[in-house]
N, C-alpha and C positions, 0 to 999 in steps of 0.2 A: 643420695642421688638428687640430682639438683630438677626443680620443679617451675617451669615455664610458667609465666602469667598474663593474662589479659590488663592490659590498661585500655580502659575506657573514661574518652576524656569530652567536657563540654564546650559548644562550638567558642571561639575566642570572640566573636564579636556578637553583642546580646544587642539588636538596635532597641531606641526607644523613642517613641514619638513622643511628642506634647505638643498641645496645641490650645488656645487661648479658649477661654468660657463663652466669650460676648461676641459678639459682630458690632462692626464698627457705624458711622451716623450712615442713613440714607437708603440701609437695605429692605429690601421686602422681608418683615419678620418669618411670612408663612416660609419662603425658600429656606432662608438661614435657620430657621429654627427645625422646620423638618428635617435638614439634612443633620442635625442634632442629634434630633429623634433616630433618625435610621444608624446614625454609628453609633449610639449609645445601646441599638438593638441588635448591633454588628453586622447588618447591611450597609457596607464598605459600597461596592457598585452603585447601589440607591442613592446612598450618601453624597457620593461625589458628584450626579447628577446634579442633585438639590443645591450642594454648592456653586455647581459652574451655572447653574439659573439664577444665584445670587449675585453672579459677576454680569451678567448680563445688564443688571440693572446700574452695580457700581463695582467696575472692571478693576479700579484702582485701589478697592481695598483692603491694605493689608492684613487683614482679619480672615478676610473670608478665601485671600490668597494661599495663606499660610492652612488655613483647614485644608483645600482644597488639596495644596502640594500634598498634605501628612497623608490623607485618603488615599491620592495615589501613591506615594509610597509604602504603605501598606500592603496596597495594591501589587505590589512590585511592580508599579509601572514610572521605572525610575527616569525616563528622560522626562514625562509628562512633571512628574513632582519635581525634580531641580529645575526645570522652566518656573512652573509655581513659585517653588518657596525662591527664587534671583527674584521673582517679579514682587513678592513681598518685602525683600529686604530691600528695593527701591523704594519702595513706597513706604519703610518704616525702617533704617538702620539701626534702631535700637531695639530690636523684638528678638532673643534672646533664644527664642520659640523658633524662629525660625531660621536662625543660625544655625539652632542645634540641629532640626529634621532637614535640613539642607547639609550637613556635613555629615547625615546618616546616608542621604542618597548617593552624595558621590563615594563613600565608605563602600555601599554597596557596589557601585561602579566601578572601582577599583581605583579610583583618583581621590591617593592618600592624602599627598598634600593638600589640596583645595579643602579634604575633611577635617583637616587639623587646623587650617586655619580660620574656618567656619566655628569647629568646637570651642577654638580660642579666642574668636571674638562673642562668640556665645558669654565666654568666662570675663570679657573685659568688661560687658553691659550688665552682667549678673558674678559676682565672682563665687557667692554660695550655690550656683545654680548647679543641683545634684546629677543630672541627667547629660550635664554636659562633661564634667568630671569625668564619668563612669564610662563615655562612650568616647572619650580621649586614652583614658587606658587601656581601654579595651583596643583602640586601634595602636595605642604605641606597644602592647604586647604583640601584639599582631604582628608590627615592623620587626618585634626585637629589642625595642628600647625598652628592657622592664624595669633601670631605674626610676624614669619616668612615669612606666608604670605603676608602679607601687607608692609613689609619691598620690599619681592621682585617686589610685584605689583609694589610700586612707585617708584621701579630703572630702570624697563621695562619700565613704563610711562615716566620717566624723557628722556627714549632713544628716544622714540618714542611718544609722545602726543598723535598724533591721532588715534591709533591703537586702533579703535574700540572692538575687543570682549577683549582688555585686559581692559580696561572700564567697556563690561560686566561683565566679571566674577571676576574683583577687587569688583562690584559691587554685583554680587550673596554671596560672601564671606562674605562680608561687613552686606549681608542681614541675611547672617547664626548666625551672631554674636548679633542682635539683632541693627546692627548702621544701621535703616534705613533710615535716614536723611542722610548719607553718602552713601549706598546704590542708593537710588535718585539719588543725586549728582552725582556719577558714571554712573548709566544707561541716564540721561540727556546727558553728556558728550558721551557716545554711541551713541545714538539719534541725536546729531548733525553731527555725524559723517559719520552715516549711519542711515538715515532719514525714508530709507523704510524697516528695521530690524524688521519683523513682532512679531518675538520672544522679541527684546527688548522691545517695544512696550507697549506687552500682561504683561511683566514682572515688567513693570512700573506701570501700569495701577494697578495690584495687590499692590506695593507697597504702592499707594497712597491711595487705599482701606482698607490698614493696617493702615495707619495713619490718620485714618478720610478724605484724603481732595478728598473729591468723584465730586467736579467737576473737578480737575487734573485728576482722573481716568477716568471718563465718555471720557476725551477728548482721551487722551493715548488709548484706547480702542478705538473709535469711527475712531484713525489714524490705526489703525491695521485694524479695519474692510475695510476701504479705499482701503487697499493693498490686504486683502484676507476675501470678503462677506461672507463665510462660515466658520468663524473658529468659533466653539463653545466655546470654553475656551473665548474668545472676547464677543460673546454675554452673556454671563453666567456674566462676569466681568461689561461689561455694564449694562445690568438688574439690576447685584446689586446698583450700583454706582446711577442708577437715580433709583432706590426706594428709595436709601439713601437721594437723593434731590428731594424725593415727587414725583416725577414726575412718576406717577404709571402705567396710559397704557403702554406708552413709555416702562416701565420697562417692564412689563408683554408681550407685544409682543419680548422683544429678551430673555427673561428669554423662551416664548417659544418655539424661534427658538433654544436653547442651549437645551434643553431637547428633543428636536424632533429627536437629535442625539447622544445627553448625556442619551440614556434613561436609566441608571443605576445609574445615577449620582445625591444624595442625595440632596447637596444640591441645585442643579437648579430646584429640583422639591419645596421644603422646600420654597426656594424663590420667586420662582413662587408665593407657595401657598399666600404668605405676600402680594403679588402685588393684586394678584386678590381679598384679602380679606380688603385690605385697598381701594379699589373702591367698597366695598359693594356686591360684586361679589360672595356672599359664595358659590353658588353650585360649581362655579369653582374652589373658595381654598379647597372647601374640597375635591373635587375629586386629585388637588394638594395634600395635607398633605396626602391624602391615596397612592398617586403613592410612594408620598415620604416614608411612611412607609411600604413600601410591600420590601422597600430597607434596612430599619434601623428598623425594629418593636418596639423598647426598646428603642425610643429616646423620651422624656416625654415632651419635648417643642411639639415637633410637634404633639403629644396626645392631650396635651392641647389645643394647636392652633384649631388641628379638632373639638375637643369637642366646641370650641368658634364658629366655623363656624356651628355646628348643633346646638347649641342654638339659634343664629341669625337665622336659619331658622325655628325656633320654632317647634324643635327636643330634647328635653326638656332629655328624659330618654337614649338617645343617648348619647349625650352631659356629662350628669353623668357617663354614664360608661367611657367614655373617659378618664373623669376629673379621676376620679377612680384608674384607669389603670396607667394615668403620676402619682400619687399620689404612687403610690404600686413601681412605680420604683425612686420614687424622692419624698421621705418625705417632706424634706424640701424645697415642694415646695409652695409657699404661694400664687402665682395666681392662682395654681389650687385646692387647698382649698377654697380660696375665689370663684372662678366659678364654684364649686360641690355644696356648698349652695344653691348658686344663682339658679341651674340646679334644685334642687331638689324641694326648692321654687315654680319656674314657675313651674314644674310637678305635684301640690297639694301637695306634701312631706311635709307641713309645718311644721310636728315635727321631721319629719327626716333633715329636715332643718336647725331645730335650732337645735339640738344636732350636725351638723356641726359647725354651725358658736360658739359654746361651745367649743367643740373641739378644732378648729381653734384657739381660744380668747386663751386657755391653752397654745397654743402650742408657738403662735406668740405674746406673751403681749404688743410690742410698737407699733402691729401693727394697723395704725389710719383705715383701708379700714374694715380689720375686727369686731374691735370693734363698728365701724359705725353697719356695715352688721347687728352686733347682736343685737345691739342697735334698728335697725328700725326692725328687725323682733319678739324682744319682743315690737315693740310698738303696730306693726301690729297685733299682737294677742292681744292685747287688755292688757298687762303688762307691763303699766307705771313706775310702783315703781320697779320694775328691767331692764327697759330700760334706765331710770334717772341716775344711777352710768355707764351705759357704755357709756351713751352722756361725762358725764363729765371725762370720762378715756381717751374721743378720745380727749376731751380739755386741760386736760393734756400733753399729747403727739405734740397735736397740737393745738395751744391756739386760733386761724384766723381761725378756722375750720367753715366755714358760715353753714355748714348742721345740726353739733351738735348745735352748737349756735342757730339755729332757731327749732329742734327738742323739745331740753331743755326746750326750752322758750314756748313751746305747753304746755308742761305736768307743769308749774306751770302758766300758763294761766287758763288749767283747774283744777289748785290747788286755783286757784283765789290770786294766790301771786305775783300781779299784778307788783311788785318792781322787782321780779326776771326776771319775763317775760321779763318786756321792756329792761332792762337790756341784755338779752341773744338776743333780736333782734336786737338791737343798737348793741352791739358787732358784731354781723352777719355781719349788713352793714357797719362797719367799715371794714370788712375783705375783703367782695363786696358790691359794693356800690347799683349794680344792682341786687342784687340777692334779686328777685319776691317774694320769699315767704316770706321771712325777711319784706320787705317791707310792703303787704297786713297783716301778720299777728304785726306787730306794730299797723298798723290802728286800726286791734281789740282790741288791747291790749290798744290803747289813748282812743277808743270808751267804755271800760269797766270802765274807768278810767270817765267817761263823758267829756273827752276832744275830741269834737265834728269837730271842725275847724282844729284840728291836725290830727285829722283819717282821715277825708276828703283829707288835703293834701296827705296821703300816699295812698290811695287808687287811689289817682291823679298821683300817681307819676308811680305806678304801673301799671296804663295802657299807660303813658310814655313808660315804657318799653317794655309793650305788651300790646298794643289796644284791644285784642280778649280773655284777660286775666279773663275769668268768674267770678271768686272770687272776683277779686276786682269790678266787673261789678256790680253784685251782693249790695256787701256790700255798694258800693255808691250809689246804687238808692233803698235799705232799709232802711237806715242808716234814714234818716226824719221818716221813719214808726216804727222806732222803734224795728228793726226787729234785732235777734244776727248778730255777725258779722259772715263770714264764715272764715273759718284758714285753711290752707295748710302747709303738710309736704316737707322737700325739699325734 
């Protein structure tokens, strides 16, 4: 059964201010240097005070322009900062500093161009300049251009190696593009960087969940929860990851601490409901698939899924409407055709039953589960000669098939076409060696045969495989008396 996943992905554009060491000739050191002091103490408001008293004294310079603009954009006070950093790059068109945090504000503003062409004259005055590289990709992924993207990622990394979120978001890019294996690679490279990145972490953890390898997620997950016990996106990612590797309490106690918070959130309930119903736990999956569907009512897996958990609890007419319901919104859906039968069946429906599995056979012709299904329910009613062509439909399709093989081989048993029988149970246990019913009903079929010594061994052999196996219990301590042998359907 197929298992829904969270992606959780980091924001595409990371700004980054820079902004010069010095103040330039003429200012009052105490203004310019205070307002130093207060952003080095991360008093941002203070700060920008200090520097607009430093323009007071000399308005034109570019120094204390450019701090000022970066403050307020920090600030996110982005008209004030692009007024700033235009009025620095008058007064100094090569400060490289201020191309850059002026193509952050208008990034921020939403005026692409003017940021790209800010970033790239950043790059024309400085071309190693790392912070402008990094914040050029970042918005050319943003557009969609991730060739560009990715060109500028790895001129930023060539500057810098270890700069962590250029890692990440080389790597969210990477993810957008569908190169998750390079994606990986990138957030790894994060990850070593900066080891306690709860967000890289989480973002990892999903992507290994996207590529199958759910014990890499489980763990990536399991290092995020380390850092922060409560983040639902983590336990929701973990839950899936070890339901993925079986490991199902496990799964279901953090699938339910992610819904205790997530409680809108489809698929934690959805997966929940998989945990709790693959430990046999149905009253719990289904009150699962029901949270999950007060979320999504029109999602036909998780219809089915409920409908599966009120059959197991032999809720038979329940179960059908369910199946019913994913059916009306997902035709083509063949497990829940196959378990509408099934439903109808266990409910006495038996002829509403088989005009499913009719239905079904129409609709699905290669399918072996169906054909079976119709096969054993014309035999169950007692119609042989039309459950004989759907045995042999399912052996068509599937030749190893040990159910049809040993079905077949009943109905020319009681054809007394003793050649075909043993034939159809030797095939059986060619397919499984152990499979019971093959086995005990060969014995009857040597036994009809008067090959006495030969039944015997298979009736030996069949309590081999199960001691408490009646039938062949039976047929071996009749078998001297003279008595039929008994046959079993698989």
């Amino acid at each position: 059964m197929n298992t829904n996943t969270v992606v959780m992905l980091l924001s595409v554009i990371v700004i980054v201010v820079t902004a010069v060491a010095a103040a330039g000739q003429g200012i009052e050191p105490d203004d310019f240097h205070r307002g130093i002091s207060l952003y080095e103490q991360g008093k941002l408001a203070e700060a920008k005070s200090a520097f607009q008293a430093a323009l007071e004294t000399t308005p034109k310079d570019a120094v204390v322009l450019t701090w000022t603009g970066t403050v307020a954009l920090q600030l996110e006070q982005f008209p004030e900062a692009i007024e700033y950093l235009e009025k620095a790059i008058a007064e100094d068109p090569n400060s490289q500093v201020a191309h850059n945090n002026l193509g952050n504000a208008y990034a921020a503003t939403e005026q692409l161009d003017r940021a790209d062409k800010e970033y790239r004259a950043a790059l024309e005055i400085e071309p190693e300049y790392f912070d402008a590289h990094y914040n050029l990709a970042n918005l050319m992924a943003r557009q969609g251009d991730y060739v560009t993207a990715f060109n500028e990622y790895h001129r930023a990394l060539a500057i810098a190696p270890n700069d962590a979120d250029a890692h990440t978001n080389f790597g969210h890019a990477l993810q957008q593009t569908g190169e998750t294996a390079k994606a990986i690679r990138e957030y790894e490279a994060a990850r070593q960087i900066d080891p306690e990145n709860v967000a890289v972490l989480t973002s990892l953890g999903s992507l290994y969940l996207q590529s199958k390898q759910d014990q890499a997620a489980a763990e990536a997950y399991e290092a995020a929860l380390e850092l922060n016990a409560d983040l639902p996106e983590a336990h929701l990612g973990l839950g899936t990851a070890l339901y993925n590797l079986d490991q199902y309490p496990a799964a279901a106690e953090h699938l339910q601490k992610a819904t205790e918070t997530m409680t809108d959130d489809f698929v934690g309930h959805y997966n929940l409901g998989l945990a709790w119903a693959a430990q046999g736990k149905y009253a719990q999956a289904q009150a699962a698939y029901e949270q999950a569907l007060d979320i999504q009512p029109q999602d036909a897996n998780c219809l089915n899924n409920l409908g599966w958990t009120q059959f197991q609890q032999g809720n038979y007419s329940q179960a059908a409407a369910a199946f019913r319901k994913a059916i009306s919104l997902k035709d083509a859906f063949e497990v829940a055709h196959l378990n509408l039968a099934r439903a109808l069946f266990q409910a006495g429906q038996t002829d509403e039953a088989l005009k499913q599995w009719q239905a079904a056979a129409r609709k699905f012709p290669e399918s072996v589960a169906i054909h079976l299904g119709l096969a054993n329910a014309y035999y169950n009613k007692g119609k042989h000669t039309e459950a004989l062509p759907e045995y042999l439909r399912v052996l068509e399709i599937d030749s190893n098939n040990p159910e049809a093989h040993n079905n077949a081989g009943l109905i020319f048993l009681d054809r007394e076409n003793l050649t075909e029988a043993t034939a159809h149970f030797q095939a059986a246990l060619q397919a499984n060696p152990d499979y019971i019913y093959a086995v005990n009903n060969l014995g009857a079929a040597l036994q009809q045969q008067g090959k006495i010594e030969e039944a015997k061994a298979q009736y030996r052999r069949a309590l081999e495989i199960d001691p408490d196996y009646e039938p062949a219990k039976k047929n071996l301590q009749q078998l001297e008396g003279g008595s039929t042998a008994e046959r079993a359907t698989g």
